[in-house]
TORGU-273705 format. One record per residue (C-alpha): x, y, z. Coordinates in pm, 1 decimal, padded with zeros to 6 digits, always signed. Example, Ala and Ser with C-alpha at 12.3 -4.5 7.8 and 13.67 -1.06 7.14 Angstrom:
2
> X/Y/Z
> +01230.0/-00450.0/+00780.0
> +01367.0/-00106.0/+00714.0
***
This chain:
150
> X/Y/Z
> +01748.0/-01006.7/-00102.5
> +01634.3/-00822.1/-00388.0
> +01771.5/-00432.6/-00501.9
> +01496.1/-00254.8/-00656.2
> +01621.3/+00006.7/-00856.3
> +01436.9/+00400.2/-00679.2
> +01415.4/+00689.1/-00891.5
> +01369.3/+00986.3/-00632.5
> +01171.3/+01291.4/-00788.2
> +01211.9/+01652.1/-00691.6
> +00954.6/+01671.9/-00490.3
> +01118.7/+01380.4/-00297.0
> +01455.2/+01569.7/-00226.5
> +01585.0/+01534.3/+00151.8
> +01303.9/+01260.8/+00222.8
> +01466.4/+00925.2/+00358.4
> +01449.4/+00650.7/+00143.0
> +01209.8/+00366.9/+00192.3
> +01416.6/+00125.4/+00428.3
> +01323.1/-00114.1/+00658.3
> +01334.9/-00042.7/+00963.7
> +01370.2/-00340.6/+01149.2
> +01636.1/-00724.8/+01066.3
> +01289.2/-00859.7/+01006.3
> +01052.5/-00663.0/+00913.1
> +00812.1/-00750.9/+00620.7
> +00787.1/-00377.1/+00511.9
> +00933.5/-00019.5/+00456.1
> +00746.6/+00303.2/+00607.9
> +00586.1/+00550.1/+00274.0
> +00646.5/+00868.5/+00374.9
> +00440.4/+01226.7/+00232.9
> +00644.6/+01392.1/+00025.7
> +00441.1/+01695.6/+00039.9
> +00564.4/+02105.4/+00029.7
> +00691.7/+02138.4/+00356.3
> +00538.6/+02360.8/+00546.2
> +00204.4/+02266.2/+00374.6
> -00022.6/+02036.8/+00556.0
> -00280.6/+01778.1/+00333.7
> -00630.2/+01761.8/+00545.1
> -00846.6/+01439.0/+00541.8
> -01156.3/+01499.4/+00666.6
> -01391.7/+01183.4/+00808.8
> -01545.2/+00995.9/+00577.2
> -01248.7/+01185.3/+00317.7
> -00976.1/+01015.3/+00089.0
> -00712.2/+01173.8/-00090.1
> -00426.2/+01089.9/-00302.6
> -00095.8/+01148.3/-00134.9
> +00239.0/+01123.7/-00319.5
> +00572.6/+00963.8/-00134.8
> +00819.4/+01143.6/-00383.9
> +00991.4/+00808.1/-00585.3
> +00912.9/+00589.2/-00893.5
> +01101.6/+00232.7/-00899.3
> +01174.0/-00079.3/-01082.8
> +01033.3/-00328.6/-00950.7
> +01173.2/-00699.8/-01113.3
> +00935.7/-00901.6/-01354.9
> +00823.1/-01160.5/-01111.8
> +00747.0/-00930.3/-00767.3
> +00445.1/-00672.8/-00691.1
> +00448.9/-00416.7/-00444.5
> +00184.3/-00397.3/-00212.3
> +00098.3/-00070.4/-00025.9
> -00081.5/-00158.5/+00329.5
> -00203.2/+00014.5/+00635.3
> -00011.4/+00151.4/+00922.6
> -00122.0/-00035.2/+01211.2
> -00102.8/+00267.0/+01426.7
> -00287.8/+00508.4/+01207.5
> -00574.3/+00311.2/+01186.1
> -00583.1/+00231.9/+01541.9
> -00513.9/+00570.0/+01667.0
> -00695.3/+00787.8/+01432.3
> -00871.0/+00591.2/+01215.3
> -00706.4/+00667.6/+00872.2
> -00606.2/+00373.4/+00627.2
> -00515.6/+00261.8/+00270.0
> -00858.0/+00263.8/+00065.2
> -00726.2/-00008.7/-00165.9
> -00586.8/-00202.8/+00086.7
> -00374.8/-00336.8/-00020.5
> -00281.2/-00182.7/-00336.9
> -00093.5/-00293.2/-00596.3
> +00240.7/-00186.7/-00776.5
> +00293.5/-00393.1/-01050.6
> +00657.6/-00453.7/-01182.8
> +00588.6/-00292.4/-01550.0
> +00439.2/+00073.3/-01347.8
> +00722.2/+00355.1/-01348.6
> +00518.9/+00604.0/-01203.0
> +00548.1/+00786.9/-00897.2
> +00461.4/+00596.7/-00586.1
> +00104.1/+00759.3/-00414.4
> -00111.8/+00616.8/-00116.5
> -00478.2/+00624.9/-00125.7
> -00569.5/+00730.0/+00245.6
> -00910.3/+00734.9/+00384.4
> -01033.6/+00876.8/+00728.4
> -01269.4/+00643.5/+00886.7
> -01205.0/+00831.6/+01233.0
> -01452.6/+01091.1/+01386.7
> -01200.3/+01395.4/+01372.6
> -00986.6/+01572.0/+01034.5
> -00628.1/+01364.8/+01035.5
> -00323.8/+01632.0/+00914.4
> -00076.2/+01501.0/+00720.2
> +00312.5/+01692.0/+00726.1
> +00594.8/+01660.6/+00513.5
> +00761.0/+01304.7/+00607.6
> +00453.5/+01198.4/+00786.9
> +00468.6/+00832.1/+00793.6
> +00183.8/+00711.5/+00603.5
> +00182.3/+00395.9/+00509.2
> +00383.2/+00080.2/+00414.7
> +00553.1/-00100.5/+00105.9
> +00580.5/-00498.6/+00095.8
> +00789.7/-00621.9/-00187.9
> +00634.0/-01017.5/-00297.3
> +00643.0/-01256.5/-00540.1
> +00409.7/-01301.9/-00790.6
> +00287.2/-01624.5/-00933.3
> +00192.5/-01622.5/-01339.6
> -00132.5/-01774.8/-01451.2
> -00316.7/-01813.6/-01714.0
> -00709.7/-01895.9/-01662.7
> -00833.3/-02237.3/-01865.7
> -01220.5/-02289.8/-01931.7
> -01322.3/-02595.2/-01812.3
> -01707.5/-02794.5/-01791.1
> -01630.8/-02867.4/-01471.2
> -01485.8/-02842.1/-01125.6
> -01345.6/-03078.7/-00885.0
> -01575.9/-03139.2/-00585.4
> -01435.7/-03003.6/-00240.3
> -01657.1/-03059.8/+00079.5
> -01694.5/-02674.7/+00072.6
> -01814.3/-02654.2/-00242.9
> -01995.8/-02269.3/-00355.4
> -02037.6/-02171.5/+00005.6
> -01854.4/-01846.1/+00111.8
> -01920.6/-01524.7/+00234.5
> -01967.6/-01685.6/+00634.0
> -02066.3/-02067.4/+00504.8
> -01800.0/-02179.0/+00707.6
> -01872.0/-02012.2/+01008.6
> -01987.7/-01697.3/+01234.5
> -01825.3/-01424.7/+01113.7
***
């Protein structure tokens, strides 16, 4: 287990922390760290930029990755825009969700909503190398459905 160093900002005060909330699960629940008492309105067909009230430090070597809430988009049709976007380890900044609203009615958003969720990975380096050629694979440059329906 990693500890990834969370710098709560004002606006965060009295929020929970981002925690797992399960032995196993993969992520931790992004909350809105709206005024409370204010509500943020996403329209259909809207997105808007919602912050969750922390920066953090992530180690060189892991990414955060901010994905969907299953039940949000199943229920009401609202998910990440980006999905899933990217924290890189050098960003500092305060931690915001893209949301989109791809259901038929406005989605409200309160203070502590749950909104999304935070993965924590490791990331690879690489370096790209030009080369004249490729090796052969029996797939070759088909894609986009070459290997199938759908």
């Amino acid at each position: 287990m990693i500890v990834i160093p969370l710098q709560r900002l004002p606006h965060g005060e009295g929020l929970p922390l981002p925690v797992p909330q399960t032995a196993h699960a993969a992520g931790a629940d992004l909350l809105a760290a709206i005024t409370d008492g204010e509500e943020v309105e996403i329209a259909p067909g809207e997105r808007r930029l919602v912050p969750c009230g922390f920066a953090m430090a992530l180690p060189v070597g892991y990414e955060a990755q901010v994905r969907p809430r299953s039940g949000l988009a199943l229920q009401h049709g609202v998910t990440v825009l980006n999905a899933p976007g990217t924290i890189d380890a050098d960003y500092r900044g305060e931690v915001k969700v893209i949301l989109i609203n791809l259901g038929a009615e406005t989605f409200i958003i309160r203070r502590g909503d749950r909104i999304a969720q935070l993965v924590v990975a490791p990331v690879t380096g690489f370096a790209f190398a030009e080369a004249e050629t490729l090796d052969d694979t029996g797939r070759g440059g088909g894609g986009f459905g070459s290997t199938g329906r759908g």
